[in-house]
C-alpha positions as CSV (number, residue, x, y, z in Angstrom):
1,X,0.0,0.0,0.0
2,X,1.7,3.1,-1.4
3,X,1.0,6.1,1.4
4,X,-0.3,9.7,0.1
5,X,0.8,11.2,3.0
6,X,4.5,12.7,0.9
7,X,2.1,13.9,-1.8
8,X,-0.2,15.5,0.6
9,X,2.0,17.0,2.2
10,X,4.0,18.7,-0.9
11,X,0.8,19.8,-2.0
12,X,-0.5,21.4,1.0
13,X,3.0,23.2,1.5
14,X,2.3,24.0,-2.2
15,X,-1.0,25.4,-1.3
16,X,0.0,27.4,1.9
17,X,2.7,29.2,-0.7
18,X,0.5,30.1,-2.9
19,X,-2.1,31.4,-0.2
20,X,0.1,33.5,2.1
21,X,1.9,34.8,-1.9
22,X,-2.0,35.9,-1.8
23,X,-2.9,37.2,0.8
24,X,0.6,38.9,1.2
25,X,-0.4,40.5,-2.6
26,X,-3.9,42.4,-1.4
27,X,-2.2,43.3,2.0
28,X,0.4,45.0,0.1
29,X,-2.1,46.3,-2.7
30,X,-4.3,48.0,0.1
31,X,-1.1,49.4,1.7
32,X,-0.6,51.1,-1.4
33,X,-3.9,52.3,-2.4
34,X,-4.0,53.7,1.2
35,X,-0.6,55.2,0.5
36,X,-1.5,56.7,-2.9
37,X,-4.3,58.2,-1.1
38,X,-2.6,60.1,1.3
39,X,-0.3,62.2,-1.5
């Protein structure tokens, strides 16, 4: 019986990348806007 768990694993670390790259992208989008708004 072959286990998933190495293939689960590598895609959930996969997953967490691309959701923090995310989540880190409209953080720093907002920042900005709220930046651009003050000049």
């Amino acid at each position: 019986m072959y286990s998933l768990s190495p293939v689960i694993s590598f895609h959930f670390e996969s997953f967490k990348k691309k959701f923090f790259r995310a989540v880190f992208q409209s953080l720093a989008n907002f920042h900005i806007s709220r930046y651009k708004s003050y000049i």
